[in-house]
N, C-alpha and C positions, 0 to 999 in steps of 0.2 A: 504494500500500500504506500502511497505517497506521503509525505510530508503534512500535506494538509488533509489527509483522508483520515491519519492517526491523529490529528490535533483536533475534528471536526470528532473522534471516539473520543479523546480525553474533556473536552468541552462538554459533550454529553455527561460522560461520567461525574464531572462537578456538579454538575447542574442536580445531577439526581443523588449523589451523596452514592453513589456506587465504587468501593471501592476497588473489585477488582472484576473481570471478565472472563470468563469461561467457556470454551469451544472444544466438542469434542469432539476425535477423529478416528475414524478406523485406519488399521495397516496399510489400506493402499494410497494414503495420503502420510507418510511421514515426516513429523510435525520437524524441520531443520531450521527454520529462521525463527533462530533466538535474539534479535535484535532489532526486529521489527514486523509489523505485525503481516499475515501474508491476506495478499489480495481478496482470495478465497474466502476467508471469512468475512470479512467488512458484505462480500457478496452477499451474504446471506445473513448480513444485519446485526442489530444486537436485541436477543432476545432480554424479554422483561426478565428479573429477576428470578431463579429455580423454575422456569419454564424451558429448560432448553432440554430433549429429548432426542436419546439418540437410539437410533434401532440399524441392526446387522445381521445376517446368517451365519450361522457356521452349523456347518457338517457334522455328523453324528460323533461325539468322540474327542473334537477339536475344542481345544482351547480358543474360545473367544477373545482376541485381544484387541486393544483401543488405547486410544490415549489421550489425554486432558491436556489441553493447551492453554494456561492463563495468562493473561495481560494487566497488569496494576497500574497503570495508566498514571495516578496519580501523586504513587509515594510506593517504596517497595514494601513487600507486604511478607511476613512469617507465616507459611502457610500448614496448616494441622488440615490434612480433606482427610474426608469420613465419606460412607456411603451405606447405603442398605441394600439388599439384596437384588441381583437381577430379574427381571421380569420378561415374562413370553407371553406374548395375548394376553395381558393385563394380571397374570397369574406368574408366580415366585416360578423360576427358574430351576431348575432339580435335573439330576440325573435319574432318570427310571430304565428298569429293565423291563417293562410293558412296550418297552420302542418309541411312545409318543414325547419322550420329554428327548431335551436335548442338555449336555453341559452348559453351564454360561457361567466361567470364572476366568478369572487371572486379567491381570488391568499392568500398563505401561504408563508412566505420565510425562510430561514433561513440562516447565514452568521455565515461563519465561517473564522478570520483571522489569518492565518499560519504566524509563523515568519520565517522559511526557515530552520528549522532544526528539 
């Protein structure tokens, strides 16, 4: 993103007392610009606050993985993430030997803290 595309995300973020942003990606987008923000997201905007939802496949057996991309736009930020179980059709995520459930564990992150310029 440009210059003024990240300062037009940190302007938002003041305004709303936001302090930091959250984007999350699966494997075939691997999260490598730690120094500013990628184009990609701004695309797809900044969602309201614990509303951003992410859904993927994975194959019977397979480790699910994904990864968390944060931006602190405005100050850096000590980060403690927490999360609660994954979800399949609206329903907790399990290993069954009935065939119909599938694995959905293991998580990658990455964090990156922007100073606003």
């Amino acid at each position: 993103a440009s210059a003024a595309e990240t300062e037009a995300v940190r302007a938002r973020c003041a305004a709303s007392r936001r302090p930091a942003l959250v984007w999350a990606e699966g494997r075939r987008y691997p999260i490598r610009m730690l120094d500013r923000l990628p184009l990609r997201w701004l695309g797809r905007g900044v969602a309201p606050p614990n509303a951003t939802a992410f859904r993927g496949e994975a194959s019977r057996g397979e480790f699910f993985v994904f990864q968390l991309g944060v931006h602190a736009p405005l100050r850096p930020l000590q980060l403690l993430p927490s999360w609660t179980g994954l979800a399949m059709g609206g329903r907790p995520a399990t290993r069954s030997s009935s065939g119909g459930g599938s694995s959905g564990s293991g998580s990658g992150s990455s964090a990156s803290s922007g100073g606003g310029g």
